[in-house]
C-alpha positions in Angstrom: 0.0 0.0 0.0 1.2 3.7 -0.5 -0.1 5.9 1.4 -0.7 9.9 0.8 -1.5 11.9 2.9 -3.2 57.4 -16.3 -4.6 60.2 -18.3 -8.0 59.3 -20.5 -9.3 61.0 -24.2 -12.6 62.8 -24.0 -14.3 59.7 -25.4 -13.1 57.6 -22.7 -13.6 59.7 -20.1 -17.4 59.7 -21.5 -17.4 56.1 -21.5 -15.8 55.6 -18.1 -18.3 58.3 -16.9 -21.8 56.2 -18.4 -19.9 53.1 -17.2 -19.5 54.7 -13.7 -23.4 56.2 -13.8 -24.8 52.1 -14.0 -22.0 51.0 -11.3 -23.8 53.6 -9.0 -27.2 51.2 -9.2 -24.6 48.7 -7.2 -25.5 48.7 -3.7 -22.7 49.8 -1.2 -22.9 48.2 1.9 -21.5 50.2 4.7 -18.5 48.9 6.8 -20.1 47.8 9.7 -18.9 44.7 11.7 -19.1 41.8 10.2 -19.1 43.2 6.7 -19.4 41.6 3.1 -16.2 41.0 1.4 -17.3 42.4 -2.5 -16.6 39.9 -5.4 -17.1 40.9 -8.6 -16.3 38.5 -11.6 -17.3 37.7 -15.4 -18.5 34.5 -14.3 -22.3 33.9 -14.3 -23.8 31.1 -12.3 -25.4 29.5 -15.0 -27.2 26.8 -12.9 -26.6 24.8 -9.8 -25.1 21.1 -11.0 -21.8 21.4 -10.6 -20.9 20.4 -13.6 -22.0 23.9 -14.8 -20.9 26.0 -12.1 -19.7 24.3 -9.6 -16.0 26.1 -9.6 -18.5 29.0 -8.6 -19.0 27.2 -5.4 -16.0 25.8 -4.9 -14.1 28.9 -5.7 -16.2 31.0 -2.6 -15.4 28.0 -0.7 -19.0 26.7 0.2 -18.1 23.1 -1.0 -15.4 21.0 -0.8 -14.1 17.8 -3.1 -13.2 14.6 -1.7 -9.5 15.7 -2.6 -7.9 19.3 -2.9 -4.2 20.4 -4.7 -1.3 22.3 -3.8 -0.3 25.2 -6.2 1.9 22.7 -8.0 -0.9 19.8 -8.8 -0.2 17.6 -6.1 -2.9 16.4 -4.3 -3.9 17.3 -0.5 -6.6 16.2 2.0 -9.6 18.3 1.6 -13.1 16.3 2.7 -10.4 12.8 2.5 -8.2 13.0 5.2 -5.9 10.1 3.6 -6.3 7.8 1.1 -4.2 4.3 0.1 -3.7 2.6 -2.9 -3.8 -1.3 -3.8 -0.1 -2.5 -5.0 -2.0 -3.5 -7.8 -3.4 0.4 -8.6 -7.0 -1.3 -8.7 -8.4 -0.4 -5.5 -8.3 3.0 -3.5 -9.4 3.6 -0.4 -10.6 7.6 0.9 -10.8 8.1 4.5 -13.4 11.2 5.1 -12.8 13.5 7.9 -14.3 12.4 10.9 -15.9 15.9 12.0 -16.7 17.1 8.1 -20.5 18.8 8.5 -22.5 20.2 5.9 -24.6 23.1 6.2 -27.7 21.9 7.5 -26.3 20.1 10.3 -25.7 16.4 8.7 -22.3 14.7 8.4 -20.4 14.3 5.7 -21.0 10.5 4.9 -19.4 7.9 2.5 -23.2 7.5 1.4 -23.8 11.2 0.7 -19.8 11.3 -1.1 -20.6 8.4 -3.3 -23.9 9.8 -4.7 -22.3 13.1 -6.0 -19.6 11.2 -7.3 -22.2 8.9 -9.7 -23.7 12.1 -11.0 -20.0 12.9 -11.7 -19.5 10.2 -14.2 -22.3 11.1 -16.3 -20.4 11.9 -19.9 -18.9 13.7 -21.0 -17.3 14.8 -17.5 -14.3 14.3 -17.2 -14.9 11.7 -14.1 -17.4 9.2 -17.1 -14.0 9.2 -18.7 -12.1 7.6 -15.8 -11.9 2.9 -16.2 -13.8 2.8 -12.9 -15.3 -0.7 -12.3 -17.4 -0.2 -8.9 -17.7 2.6 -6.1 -18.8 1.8 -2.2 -17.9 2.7 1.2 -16.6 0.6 3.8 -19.2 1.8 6.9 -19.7 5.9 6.7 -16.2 7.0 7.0 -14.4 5.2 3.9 -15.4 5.7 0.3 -14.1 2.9 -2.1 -13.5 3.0 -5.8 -12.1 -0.3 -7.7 -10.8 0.4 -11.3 -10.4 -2.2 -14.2 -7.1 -0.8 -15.1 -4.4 2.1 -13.2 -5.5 5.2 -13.3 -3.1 7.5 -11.3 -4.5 10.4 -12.6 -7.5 9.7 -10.3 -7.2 11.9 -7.5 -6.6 14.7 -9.5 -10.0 14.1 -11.1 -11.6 14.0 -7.8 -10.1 17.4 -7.3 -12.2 18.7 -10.1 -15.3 21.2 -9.5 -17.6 19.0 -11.6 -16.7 16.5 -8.1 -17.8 18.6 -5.9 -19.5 16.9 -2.7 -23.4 18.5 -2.1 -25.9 16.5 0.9 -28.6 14.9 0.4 -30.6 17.9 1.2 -29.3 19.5 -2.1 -31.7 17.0 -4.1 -35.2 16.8 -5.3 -37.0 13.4 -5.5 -35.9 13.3 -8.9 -31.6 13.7 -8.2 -31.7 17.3 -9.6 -29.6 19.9 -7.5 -32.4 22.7 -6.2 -30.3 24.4 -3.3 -26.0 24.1 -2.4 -25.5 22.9 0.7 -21.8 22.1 1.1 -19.5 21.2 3.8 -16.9 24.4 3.2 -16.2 27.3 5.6 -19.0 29.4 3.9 -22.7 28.9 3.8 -25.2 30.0 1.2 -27.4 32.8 2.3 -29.3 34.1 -0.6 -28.5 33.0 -4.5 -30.0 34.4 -7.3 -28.8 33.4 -10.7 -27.0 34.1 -12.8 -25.6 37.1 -11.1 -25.7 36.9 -7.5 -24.5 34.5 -3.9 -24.3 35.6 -0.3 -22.4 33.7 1.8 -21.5 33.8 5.9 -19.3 31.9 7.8 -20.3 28.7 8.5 -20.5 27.9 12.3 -20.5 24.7 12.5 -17.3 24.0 10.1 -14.3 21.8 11.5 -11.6 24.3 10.7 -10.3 27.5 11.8 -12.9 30.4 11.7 -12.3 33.3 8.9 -11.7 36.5 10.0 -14.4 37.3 6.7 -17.5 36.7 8.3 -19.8 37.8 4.9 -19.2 37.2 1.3 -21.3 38.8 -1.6 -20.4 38.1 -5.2 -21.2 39.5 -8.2 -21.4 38.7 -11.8 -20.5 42.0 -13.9 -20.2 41.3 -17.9 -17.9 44.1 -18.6 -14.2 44.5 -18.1 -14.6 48.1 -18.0 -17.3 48.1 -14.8 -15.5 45.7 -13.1 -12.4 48.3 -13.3 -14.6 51.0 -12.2 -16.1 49.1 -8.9 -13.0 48.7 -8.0 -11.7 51.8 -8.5 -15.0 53.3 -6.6 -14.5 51.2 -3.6 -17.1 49.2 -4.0 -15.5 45.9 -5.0 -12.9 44.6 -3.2 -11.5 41.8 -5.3 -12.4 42.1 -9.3 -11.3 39.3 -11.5 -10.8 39.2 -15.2 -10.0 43.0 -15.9 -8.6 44.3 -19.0 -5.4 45.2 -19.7 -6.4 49.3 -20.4 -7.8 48.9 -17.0 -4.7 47.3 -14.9 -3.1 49.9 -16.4 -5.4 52.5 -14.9 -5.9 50.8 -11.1 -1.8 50.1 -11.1 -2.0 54.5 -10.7 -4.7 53.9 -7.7 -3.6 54.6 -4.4 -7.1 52.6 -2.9 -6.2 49.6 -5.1 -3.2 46.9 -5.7 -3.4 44.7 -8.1 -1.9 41.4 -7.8 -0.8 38.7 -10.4 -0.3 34.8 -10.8 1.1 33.1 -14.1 -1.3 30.5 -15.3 -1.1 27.4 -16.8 -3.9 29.1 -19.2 -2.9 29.7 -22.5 -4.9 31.6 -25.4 -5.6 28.8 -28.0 -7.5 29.0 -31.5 -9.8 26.1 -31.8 -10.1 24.5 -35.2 -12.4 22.0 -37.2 -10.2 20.2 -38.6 -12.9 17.8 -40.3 -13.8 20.9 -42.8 -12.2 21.7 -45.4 -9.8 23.8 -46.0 -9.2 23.5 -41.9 -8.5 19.4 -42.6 -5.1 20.8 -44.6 -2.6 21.1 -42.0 -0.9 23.3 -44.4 -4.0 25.8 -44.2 -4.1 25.3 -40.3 0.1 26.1 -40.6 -0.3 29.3 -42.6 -3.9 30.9 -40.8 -0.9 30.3 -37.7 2.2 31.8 -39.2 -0.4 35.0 -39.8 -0.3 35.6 -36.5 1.6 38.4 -34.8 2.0 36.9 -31.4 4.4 39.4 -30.0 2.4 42.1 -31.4 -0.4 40.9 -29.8 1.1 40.3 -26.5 2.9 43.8 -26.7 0.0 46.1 -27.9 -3.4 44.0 -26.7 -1.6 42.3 -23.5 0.7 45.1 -22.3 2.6 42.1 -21.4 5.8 40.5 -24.1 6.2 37.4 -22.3 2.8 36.4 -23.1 4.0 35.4 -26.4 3.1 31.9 -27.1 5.8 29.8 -28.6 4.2 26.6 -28.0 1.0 24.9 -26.8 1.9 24.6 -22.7 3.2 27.7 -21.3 6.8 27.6 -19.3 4.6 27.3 -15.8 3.2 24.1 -16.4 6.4 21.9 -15.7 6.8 18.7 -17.2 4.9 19.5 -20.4 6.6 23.0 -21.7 9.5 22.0 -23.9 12.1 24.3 -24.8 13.8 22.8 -27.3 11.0 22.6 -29.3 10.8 25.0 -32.5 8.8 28.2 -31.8 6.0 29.2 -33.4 6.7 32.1 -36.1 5.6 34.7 -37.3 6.1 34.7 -41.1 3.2 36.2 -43.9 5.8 34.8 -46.5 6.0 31.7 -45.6 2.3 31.2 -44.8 1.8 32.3 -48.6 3.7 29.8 -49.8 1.7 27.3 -48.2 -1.7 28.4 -49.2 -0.4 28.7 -52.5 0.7 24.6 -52.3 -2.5 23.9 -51.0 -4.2 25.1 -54.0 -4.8 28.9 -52.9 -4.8 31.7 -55.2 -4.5 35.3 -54.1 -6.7 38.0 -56.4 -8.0 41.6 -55.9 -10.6 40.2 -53.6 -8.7 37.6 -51.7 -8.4 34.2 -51.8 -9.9 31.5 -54.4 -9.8 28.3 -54.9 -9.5 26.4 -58.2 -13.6 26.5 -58.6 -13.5 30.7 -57.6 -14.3 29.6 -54.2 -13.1 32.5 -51.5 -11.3 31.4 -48.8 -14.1 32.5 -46.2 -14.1 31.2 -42.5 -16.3 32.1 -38.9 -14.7 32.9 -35.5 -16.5 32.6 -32.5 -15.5 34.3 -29.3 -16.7 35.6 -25.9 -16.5 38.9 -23.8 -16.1 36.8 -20.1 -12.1 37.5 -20.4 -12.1 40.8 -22.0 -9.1 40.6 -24.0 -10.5 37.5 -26.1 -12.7 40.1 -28.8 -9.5 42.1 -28.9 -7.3 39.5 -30.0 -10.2 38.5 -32.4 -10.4 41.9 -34.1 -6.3 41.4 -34.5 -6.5 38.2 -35.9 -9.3 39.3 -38.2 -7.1 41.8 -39.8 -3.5 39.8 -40.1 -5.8 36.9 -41.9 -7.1 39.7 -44.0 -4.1 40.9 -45.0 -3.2 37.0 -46.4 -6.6 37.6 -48.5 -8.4 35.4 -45.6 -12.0 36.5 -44.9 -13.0 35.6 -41.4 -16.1 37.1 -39.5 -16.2 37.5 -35.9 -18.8 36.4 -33.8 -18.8 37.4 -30.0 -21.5 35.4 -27.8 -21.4 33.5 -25.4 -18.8 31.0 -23.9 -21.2 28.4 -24.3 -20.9 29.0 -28.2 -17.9 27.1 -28.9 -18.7 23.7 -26.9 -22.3 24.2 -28.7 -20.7 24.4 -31.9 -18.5 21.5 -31.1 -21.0 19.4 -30.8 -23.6 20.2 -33.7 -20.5 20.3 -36.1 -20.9 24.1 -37.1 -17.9 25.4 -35.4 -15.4 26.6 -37.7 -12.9 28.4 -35.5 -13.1 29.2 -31.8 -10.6 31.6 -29.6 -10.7 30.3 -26.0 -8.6 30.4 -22.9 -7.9 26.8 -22.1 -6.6 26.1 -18.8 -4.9 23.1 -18.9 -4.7 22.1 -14.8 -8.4 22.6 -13.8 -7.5 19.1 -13.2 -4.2 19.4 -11.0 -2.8 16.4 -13.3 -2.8 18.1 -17.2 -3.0 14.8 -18.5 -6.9 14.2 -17.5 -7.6 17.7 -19.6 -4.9 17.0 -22.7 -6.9 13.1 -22.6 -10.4 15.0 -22.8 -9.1 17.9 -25.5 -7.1 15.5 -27.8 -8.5 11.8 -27.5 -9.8 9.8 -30.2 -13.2 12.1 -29.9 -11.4 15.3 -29.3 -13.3 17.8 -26.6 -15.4 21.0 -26.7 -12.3 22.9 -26.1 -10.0 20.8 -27.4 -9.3 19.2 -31.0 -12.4 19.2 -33.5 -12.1 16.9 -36.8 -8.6 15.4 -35.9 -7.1 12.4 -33.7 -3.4 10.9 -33.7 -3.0 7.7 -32.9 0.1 8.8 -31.0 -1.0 11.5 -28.5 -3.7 8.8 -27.6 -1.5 6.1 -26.8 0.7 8.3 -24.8 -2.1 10.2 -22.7 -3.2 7.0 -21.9 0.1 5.6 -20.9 0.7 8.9 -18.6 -2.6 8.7 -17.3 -2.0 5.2 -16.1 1.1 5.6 -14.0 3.4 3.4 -13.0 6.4 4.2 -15.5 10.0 6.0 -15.4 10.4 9.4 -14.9 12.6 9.0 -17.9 9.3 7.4 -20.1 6.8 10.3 -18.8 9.0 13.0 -20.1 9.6 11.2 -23.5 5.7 10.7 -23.5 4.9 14.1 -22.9 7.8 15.7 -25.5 6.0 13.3 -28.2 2.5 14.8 -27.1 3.6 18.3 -27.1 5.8 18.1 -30.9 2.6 16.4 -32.8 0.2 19.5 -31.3 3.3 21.7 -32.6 3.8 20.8 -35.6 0.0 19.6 -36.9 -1.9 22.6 -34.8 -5.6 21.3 -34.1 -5.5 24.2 -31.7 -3.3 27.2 -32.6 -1.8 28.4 -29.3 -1.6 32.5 -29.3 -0.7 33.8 -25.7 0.0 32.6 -22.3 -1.8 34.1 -19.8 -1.6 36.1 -16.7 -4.6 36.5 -13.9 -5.0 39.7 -12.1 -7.2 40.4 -9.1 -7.7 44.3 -7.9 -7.9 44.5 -4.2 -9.0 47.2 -2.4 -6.4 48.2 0.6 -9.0 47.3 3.3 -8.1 43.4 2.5 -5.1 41.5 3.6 -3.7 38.4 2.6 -5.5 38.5 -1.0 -3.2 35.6 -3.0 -4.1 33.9 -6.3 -4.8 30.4 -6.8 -2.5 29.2 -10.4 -5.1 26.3 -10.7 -8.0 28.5 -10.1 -9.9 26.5 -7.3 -10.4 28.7 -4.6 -10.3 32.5 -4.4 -8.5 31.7 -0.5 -11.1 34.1 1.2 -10.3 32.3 4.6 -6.7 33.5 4.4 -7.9 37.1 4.2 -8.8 39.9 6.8 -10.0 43.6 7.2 -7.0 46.1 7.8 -7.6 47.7 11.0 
């Protein structure tokens, strides 16, 4: 057994000023004792399964998963105190805490664990994708899942939101989710979706007590309001800001704004099953169109964010810099279109029928700098003689369009350790089926066989890194995502806050390490 245990133009300022005129509607809640920490964030709660919003609860910490992750990926107790596994990798064993409550007064039971997990597997989460033979429990305190075959990425899946453990009390007679009642340090005390969750401290939890008593979040659309609540004072964290913005609340006095690298990186989703996207020479020259410095210099305000290559330098193990960087070069991508059969006239690019080269990009405002890029990617590929039109919806677009077939390209920010172990996410983006954010029209063989092998376990550290520099020089060099930027997260905090930190994997917004200045 192992065992784990700034100055603005006129039009601007008119902006900022209309802006500012609908962030007065916001109630400000004065600064009595206890008061509300103010979250705003682009991130609607869409509904209450948790495989649709459950990083919502998870993130304001009002439930927990039956295993949590250190900054790096490696797992830690969280509702599992310990855990074993069989020699054989078959059988592991979860251990819950002994004092783990939920909200409305009942304990955390292997019962209660084992029926979230079951909605978990339903596909295509990632869990439904896990070789899980049985789950049980060995009397309340032990949850027990046998596998037909290793799966070490396991408890790294069971870190995921879409994992998240609710009571019994949170279901109807039919198994939907009507209310969250979780076991975290935070209760729910009003919820109105999609824009709006309450929270208080919970009394009854088995941890220390925050020193935030009340919690109210927020769901803003706009970059530019979220800026401004901030700036007013009546925010005190904002998430996804733009980068005109940073720029501005960096000047504040009121405000700091603090940053994390991400194991995010700005991809451009293709269907590869259409033509001309199933020519890897097409998919080769809409990517050596693209002006990633420029756009990391003039959109980002940031050069590093530069991508070179799929997995950004902060996700360690997968980055690989010896492999050739993605360029920048009109000429060459020219020269491919023009092998693939593409001829350039006064009104772009034809085929050999007249055919223009004509393609659809779908995008979303919920990280603001996503239309931006789109607009700059719009014109480089117009430039080539490549029409594109730019569609910005809803997040929900691309997935949607995954799955009907009618995606032709998509501009995302994929994080690639949601799930602490990359290899569950890389399995679900570019398996045999590919994923809604992941490949679309194209499989290798190769990357298959190798996710699977990593996600198994049980090989040399020598094997894994040879595995993953095969994964990450097939995604290089035959692009069924186009990687653009890496990406930075920013939070502004008001002064008023200590111990504000940002979580790389994104799972918590660590509200119980935070406190009012004096």
């Amino acid at each position: 057994m192992s065992v784990h245990s700034s100055g603005l133009t006129r039009r601007q300022a008119l902006r900022y000023a209309g802006l500012a005129a609908a962030v007065a509607c916001v109630p400000t809640q004065a600064r009595t004792t206890p008061a509300p920490l103010q979250i705003v964030g682009p991130w609607e709660i869409v509904g209450l399964h948790p495989a649709s919003s459950g990083y919502i609860f998870t993130r304001l910490q009002v439930a927990e998963t039956l295993i949590g992750a250190a900054d790096d990926g490696s797992p830690e107790p969280a509702l599992a105190r310990r855990w074993e596994v069989s020699g054989d990798g078959l059988t592991w064993r979860f251990e819950l805490r002994d004092t783990a409550r939920f909200h409305d007064g009942s304990a955390v039971t292997a019962s209660a664990v084992l029926r979230c997990l079951e909605a978990a597997r339903t596909p295509p989460s990632l869990l439904s994708a896990a070789p899980i033979r049985s789950m049980g429990s060995e009397g309340e305190r032990v949850v027990v899942i046998r596998l037909k075959e290793r799966h070490a990425v396991l408890p790294a899946l069971l870190a995921h939101s879409s994992t998240l453990v609710l009571a019994p009390s949170s279901f109807d007679g039919t198994g939907q989710v009507r209310r969250i009642v979780g076991s975290g340090p935070y209760r729910i005390v009003s919820l109105t979706p999609p824009q709006q969750l309450e929270t208080a401290a919970f009394e009854d939890f088995d941890g220390p007590r925050p020193a935030i008593e009340r919690v109210r979040y927020l769901a803003a659309g706009r970059a530019e309001t979220r800026a401004l609540m901030a700036e007013a004072g009546q925010a005190d964290l904002a998430y996804g800001l733009d980068p005109a913005s940073l720029q501005r609340l960096r000047l504040r006095p009121n405000v700091r704004v603090e940053t994390v690298t991400l194991p995010r990186t700005v991809i451009l989703k293709l269907n590869a099953g259409i033509s001309p996207l199933n020519d890897v020479r097409v998919r080769r020259a809409l990517s050596l169109c693209i002006d990633r410095a420029g756009i990391a210099r003039a959109l980002l305000r940031d050069p590093e964010l530069a991508a070179t290559q799929l997995f950004p330098p902060t996700l360690a193990g997968w980055h690989d810099p010896s492999l050739p960087a993605l360029a920048y070069d009109p000429a060459e991508a020219a020269r491919l279109l023009a092998q693939a059969g593409w001829r350039l006239g006064r009104d772009g690019l034809h085929d050999a029928h007249g055919a223009p080269l004509q393609l659809s990009l779908r995008t979303f405002p919920d990280r603001p700098e996503l239309p931006l890029i789109a607009t700059a990617l719009q014109a480089s590929w117009r430039q080539a003689g490549i029409a594109v039109k730019v569609s910005v919806g809803n997040s929900g677009d691309i997935p949607l369009g995954h799955r009907d077939g009618s995606l032709q390209l998509g501009l995302a920010a994929r994080h690639y350790a949601n799930v602490p172990n990359p290899t569950s996410t890389l399995l679900q983006d570019f398996g045999p089926r590919g994923g809604d954010w992941g490949a679309m029209g194209w499989a290798s063989d190769h990357v298959s066989s190798a996710l699977t092998e990593l996600a198994r376990g049980a090989i040399s550290s020598e094997r894994e890194r040879a595995l993953r520099r095969q994964v990450a020089s097939i995604l290089q060099a035959e692009l069924p995502v186009v990687p653009i930027a890496w990406y930075r997260q920013q939070v502004a905090a008001s002064r008023r806050v200590s111990g504000v930190s940002l979580d790389p994997l994104e799972r918590s917004y660590r509200i119980t390490a935070m406190r009012w200045n004096a």
